[in-house]
N, C-alpha and C positions, 0 to 999 in steps of 0.2 A: 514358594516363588513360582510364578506364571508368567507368564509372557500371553498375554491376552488384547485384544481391539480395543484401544486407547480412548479412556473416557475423556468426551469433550471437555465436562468437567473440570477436570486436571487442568485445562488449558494453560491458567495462572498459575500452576506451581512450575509446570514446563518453561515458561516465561522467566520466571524468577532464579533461574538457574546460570542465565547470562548476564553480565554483569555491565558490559558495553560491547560496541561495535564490534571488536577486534573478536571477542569470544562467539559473538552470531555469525560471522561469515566463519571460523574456523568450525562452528556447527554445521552451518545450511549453506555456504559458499554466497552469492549475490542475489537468493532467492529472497529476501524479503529487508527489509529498510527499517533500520534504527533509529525509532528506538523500536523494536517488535511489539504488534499491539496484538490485543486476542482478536479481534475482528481480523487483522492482516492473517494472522495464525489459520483462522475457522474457516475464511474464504478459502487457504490454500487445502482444507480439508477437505473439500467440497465434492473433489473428482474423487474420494474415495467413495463416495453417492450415485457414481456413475454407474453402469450397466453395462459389459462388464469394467469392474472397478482397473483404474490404473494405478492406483494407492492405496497400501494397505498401511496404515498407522496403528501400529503396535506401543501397547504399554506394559512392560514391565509392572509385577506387583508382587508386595509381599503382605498378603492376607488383604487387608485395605489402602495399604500403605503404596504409592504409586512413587517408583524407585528409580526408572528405566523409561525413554523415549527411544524407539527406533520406527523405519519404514521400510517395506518395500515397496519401489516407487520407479516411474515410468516403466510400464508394465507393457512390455509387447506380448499380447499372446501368438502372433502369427510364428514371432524367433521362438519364442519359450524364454524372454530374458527378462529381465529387473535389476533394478540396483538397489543396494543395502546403502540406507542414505540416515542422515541426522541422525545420529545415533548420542545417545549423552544419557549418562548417570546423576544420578543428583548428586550434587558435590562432597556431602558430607558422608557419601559411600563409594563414592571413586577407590579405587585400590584395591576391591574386596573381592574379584571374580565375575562381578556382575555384567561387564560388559560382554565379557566371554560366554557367561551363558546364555547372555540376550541375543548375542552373535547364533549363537549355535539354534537356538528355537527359532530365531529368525528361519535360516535355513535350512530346518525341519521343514517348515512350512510350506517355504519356497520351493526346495526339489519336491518335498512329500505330498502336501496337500493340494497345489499352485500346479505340480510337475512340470517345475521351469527346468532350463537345459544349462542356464547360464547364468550367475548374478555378480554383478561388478558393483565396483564403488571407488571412489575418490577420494584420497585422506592427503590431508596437506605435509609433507615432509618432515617438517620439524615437531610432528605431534608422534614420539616414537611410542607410546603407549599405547594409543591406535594399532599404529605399526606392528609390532605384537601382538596385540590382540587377532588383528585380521589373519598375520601366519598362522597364528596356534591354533583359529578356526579353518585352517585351510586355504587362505588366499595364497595367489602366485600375484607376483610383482611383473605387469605386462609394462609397464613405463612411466615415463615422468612428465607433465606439463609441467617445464621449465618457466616459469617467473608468467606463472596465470593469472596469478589474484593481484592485485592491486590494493593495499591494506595502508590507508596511511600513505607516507611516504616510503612502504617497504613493499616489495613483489613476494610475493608463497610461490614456490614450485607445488605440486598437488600429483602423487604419486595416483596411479590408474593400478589398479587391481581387480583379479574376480577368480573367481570359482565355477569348473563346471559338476554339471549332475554326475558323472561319470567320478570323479575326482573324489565328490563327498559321498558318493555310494559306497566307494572303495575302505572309506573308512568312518564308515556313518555310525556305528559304535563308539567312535571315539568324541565324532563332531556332535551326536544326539544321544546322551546318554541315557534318557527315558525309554 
């Protein structure tokens, strides 16, 4: 398993992982309009191109097999911060640890290679799988946007979380196990 720069490639299998509306913003929140096309996908790719990059789009893989989508994204270098964003398994390996370890290489990365200071992210409340996930990689619960999203006829509250360098240093054997 690796956690490597996400071939564009992949684009359509990343695509085919969402099944409607409700499931892409609980992905990517109101970043992009359903139904997700690969071109809406690659344009949003684009600033990972940039100099220095604001996005790093991470794939998951197992040997060939491409498993895992995550980012880090909106990248301040001047704070040292980023957010751990889209994150999603392929469906028919949901359950299996994978997002935890994609979690954790993410943020090898991030404080190790990147030497960010800070990485938040955003999970909508009623996705507690997430929720777990994000603890057991080390996230702290900083608050809650109360009735954010607009889904439907239903409002999401969208839980604020992050982690600092200091935090996963302390137990960066546990969060990076390689």
């Amino acid at each position: 398993m690796e956690l490597m720069s996400f071939r564009r490639t992949d684009v359509p299998e990343l695509l085919s992982w969402f099944a409607n509306e409700s499931e892409l913003i609980q992905w990517a929140g109101p970043s992009f309009t359903w139904p997700l096309t690969a071109e809406q996908f690659i344009q949003h790719l684009q600033v990972a191109d940039t100099e220095p990059p604001t996005l790093y789009p991470l794939g998951l893989y197992e040997g060939d097999a491409f498993v895992g989508y995550c980012e880090l994204s909106d990248l301040c270098w001047a704070a040292g911060s980023a957010k751990l964003s889209r994150v999603a398994i392929r469906p028919d390996r949901r359950g299996q640890g994978l997002g935890l370890f994609m979690v954790r290489r993410a943020l090898a990365l991030g404080f190790g290679q990147l030497k960010l200071h800070r990485i938040g992210l955003g999970v909508f409340d009623f996705n507690s799988a997430a929720v777990r996930c994000y603890e057991r990689a080390g996230f702290t619960h900083e608050g809650t946007l109360r009735d954010s999203a607009r889904v439907g006829d239903e409002r999401w509250s969208c839980h604020i979380m992050s982690i600092l360098r200091p935090e996963w240093d302390g137990g960066q054997s546990e969060h990076d196990p390689a």
